[in-house]
N, C-alpha and C positions, 0 to 999 in steps of 0.2 A: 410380501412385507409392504406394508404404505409408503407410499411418500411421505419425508418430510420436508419442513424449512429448513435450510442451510442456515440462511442470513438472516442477523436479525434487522429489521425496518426504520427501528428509531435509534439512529445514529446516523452521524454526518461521517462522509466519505466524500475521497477525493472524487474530483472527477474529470479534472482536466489543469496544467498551467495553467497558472494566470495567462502568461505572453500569449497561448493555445487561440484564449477569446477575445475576439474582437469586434469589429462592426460588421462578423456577416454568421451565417447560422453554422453551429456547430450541432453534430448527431454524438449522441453517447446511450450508452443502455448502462444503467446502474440497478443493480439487483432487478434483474430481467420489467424494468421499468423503461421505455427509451422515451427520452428526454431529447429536446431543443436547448442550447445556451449560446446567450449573444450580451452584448454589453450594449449598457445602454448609451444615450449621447452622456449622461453627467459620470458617464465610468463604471455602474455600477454591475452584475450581471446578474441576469434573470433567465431562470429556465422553470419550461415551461413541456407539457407534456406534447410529446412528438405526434401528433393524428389531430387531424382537424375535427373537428365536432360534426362539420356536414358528410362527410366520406372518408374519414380517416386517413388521408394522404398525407404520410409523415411532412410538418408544417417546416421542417429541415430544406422540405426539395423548394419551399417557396422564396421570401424575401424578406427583407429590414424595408419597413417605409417609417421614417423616423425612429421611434419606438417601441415600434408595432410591427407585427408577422404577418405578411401578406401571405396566406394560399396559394403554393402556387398553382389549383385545379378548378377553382371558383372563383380565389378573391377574396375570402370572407375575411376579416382584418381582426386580428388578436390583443389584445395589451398586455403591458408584461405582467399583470395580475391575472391574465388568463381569459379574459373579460372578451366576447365579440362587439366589436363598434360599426362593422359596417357588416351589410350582407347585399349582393349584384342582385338589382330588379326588385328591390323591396325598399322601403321607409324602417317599418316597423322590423326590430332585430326579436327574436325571439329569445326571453328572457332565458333560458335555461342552456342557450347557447354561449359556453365557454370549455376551455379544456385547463387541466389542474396547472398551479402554477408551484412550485417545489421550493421552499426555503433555500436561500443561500448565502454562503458568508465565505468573505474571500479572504485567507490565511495564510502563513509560513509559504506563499509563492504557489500554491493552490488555491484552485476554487472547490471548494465543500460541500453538497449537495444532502441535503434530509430526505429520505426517499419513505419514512413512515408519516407518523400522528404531523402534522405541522403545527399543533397545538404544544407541541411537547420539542419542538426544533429551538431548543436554548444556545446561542450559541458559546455561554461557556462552556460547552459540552465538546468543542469543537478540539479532537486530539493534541496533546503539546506536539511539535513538531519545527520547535523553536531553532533545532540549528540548521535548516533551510532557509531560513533565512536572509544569508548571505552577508551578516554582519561579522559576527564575531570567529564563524564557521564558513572554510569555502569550500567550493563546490561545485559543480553542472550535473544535473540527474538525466533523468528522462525517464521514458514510460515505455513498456510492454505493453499496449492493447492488445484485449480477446487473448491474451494467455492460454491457450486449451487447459484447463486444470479447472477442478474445486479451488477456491481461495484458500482453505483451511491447508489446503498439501502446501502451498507457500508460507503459511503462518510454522508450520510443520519443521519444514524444511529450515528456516531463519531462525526456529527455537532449539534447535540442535543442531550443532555451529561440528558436530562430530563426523559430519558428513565430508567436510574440508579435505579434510585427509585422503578421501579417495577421489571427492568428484572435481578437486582443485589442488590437486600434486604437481608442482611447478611452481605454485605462487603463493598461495596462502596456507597449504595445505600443510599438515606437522603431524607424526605422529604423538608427539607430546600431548592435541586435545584428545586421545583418544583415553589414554593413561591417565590423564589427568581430574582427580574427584570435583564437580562441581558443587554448586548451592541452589537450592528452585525457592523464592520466597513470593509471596501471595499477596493483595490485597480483595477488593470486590470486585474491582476493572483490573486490577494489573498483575503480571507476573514479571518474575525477574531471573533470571540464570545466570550468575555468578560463576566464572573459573578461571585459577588465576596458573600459569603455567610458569616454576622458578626455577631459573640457572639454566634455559634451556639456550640452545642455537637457533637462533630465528630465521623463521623460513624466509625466501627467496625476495617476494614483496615487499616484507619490512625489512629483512637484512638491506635491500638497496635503499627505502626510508632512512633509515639512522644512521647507515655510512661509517658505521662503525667497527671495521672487518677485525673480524675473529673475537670479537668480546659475544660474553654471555650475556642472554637477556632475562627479563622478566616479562608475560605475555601474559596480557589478559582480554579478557572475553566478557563484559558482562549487558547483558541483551533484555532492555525491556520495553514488555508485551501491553499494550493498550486495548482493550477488547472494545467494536472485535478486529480488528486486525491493520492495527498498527505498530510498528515494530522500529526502535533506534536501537543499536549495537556499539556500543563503548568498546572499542580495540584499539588495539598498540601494543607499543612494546617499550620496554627501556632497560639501561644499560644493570644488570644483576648488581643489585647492594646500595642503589641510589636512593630507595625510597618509594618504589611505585606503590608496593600492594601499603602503605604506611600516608600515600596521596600526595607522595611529590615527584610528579612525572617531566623534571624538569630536565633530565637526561636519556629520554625519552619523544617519541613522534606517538600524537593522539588523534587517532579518525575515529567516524563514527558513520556506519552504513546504516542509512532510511529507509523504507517501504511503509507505502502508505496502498494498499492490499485492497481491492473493490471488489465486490462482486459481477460482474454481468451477469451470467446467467448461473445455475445449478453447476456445470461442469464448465465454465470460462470466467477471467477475471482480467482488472485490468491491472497492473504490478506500477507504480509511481517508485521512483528507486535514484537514492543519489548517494553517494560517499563524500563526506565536509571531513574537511582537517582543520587542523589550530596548524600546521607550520609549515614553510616555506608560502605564504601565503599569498604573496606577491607573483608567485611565478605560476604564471596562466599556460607556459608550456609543460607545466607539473599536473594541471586541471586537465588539461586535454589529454593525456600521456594515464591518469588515473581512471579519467572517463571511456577512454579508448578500450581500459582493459579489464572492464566490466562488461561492455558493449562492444562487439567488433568483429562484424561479418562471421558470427557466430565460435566467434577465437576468446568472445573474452569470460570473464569469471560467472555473469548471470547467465549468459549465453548457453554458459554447461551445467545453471542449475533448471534455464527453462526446457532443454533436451531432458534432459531427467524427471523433471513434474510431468511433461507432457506425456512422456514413454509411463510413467504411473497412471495416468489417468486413464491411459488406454489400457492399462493391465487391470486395472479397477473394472470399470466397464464389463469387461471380458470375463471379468473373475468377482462376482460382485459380492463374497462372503464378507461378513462382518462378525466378530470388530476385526483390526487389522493385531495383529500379535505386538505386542510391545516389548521392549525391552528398558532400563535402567534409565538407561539416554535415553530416553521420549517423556521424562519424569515435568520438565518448562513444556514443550508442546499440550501434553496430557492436561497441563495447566490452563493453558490456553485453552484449548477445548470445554473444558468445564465451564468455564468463565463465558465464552458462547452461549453454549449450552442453557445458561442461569437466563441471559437477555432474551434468550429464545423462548424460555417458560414463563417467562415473567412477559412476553408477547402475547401467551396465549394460544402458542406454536407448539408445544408439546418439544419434547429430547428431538434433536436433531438428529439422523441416524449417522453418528461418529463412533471414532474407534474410542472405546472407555474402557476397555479390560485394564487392570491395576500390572504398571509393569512389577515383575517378580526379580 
């Protein structure tokens, strides 16, 4: 069976923190593209393709001289449009000497990278991803670089929140979502998974959020998908008969888990990932104590969703039948996928080889 494209090209992806870039060279590979990013002196950052034009020596291992990339295996000098301005032992530069310089637009506490057309790098195109911000929503994320996985197993995984139950029993995990009928609804770019869990006992996590012992809650879940592969998750909980699923979650705690999903290569990605809440918002020993236990020396909640994508990817490999069997719950992922799938044809890439069998 051929190869295909996983990812589609014309779309902006993260690709690093802002804080990440600064005045010296940063290496990333986005969609098996590897890339230089540096900031320039008035702030701005620019990235620029990683191989020098004379011998390819990723222009990462060189330097900043103002705002420009020095080689570090000749010296040939860069500008952040990609441009060569100087070349060792010559006058004259050869015009055709330069290397690509990539669209960017710096966002919601990300820098954004266009890795297709740069005729077509719009950046209102650039994902919401608005409660990263750190305004209204707080929060501290961080990043999974080189993931071992397809992106899409992550897209996967984060649109069926059914998995909770097993691979996060302790803290978040309930059998309520398992029981529980969801909603999958659609646009051109987006999907959405709606489920709302009522009069249940809320698991471990949020029971210590609301502080509320022994009262019943209302839990909901609703997750939506930005193609291709951005993803915020609306969760909480609040106290049964207050008003949530009716939109007054005033007796109630409201987070929201981020992933901003990159590609690196065919079977590695890089995962950008933060959890913001609306309350107790002042207390930074809340921030640390929530960040700790997503992330934490492989203790925390992504930690045993990245042991799981990874142990997939190797079973894939190993086992490389297509499509993969679906079930009821894969009905938002399935969604997702399609939605891929449409930016990828409309590339010029042809179907991706993804799982499409219709769950039964």
């Amino acid at each position: 069976m051929p190869d295909a494209k996983t990812f589609p090209l014309n779309a902006w992806y993260a690709a690093a923190w802002g804080h990440e870039i600064g005045r010296s060279l940063a290496a990333r590979t986005v969609c098996s593209r590897d890339v230089v990013l540096y900031r320039r002196q008035d702030g701005i950052v620019a990235a620029l393709e990683d191989a020098c034009w004379h011998r390819l020596l990723p222009l990462s291992m060189g330097h900043l001289q103002g705002d420009e990339v020095v080689c570090g295996y000749h010296g040939l000098v860069f500008n952040a449009a990609g441009r060569c301005t100087y070349m060792p032992a010559q006058k004259t530069i050869n015009p055709s000497a330069c290397v690509r310089a990539y669209p960017v637009v710096e966002r919601h506490r990300l820098v954004w990278i266009w890795p297709g057309d740069p005729a077509l790098a719009d950046p209102a195109l650039v994902p919401d991803f608005h409660w990263n911000d750190g305004t209204d929503w707080v929060g501290e994320g961080g990043t999974a670089y080189s993931l071992k996985c397809d992106y899409r197993l992550v897209v996967d995984n984060l649109m069926d929140l059914t998995h909770e139950t097993y691979v996060h029993a302790g803290s978040i995990g309930d059998e309520a979502i398992t029981g529980t009928p969801f909603e999958v609804t659609h646009t051109e770019r987006t999907a959405t998974v709606t489920r709302w869990m009522i009069g249940i006992d809320p698991p471990p996590f949020w029971a210590k959020q609301l502080d509320r012992p022994g009262a019943k809650v209302d839990r909901w879940q609703i997750i939506h998908f930005q193609a291709p592969s951005v993803i915020a998750g609306d969760v909480g909980v609040a106290v049964t008969g207050t008003g949530a699923p009716e939109g007054d979650r005033s007796q109630g705690v409201n987070g929201t888990f981020l992933a901003a999903i990159t590609p690196e290569t065919e079977t590695t990605c890089h995962y950008f990932w933060n959890f913001v809440r609306t309350f107790r918002t002042d207390d930074e020993a809340l921030t640390r104590a929530i960040q700790r236990a997503h992330v934490n020396d492989g203790e925390g909640v992504y930690d045993q969703d990245f042991t799981v994508l990874e142990a997939q990817q190797k079973a894939i490999d190993r086992n490389p039948r297509l499509p993969f069997y679906n079930l009821n719950i894969d009905a938002g992922a399935l969604w997702a996928r399609r939605l891929i799938d449409r930016m990828l044809e409309r590339e010029g890439g042809g179907p991706a080889l993804v799982p499409s069998q219709a769950a039964e």
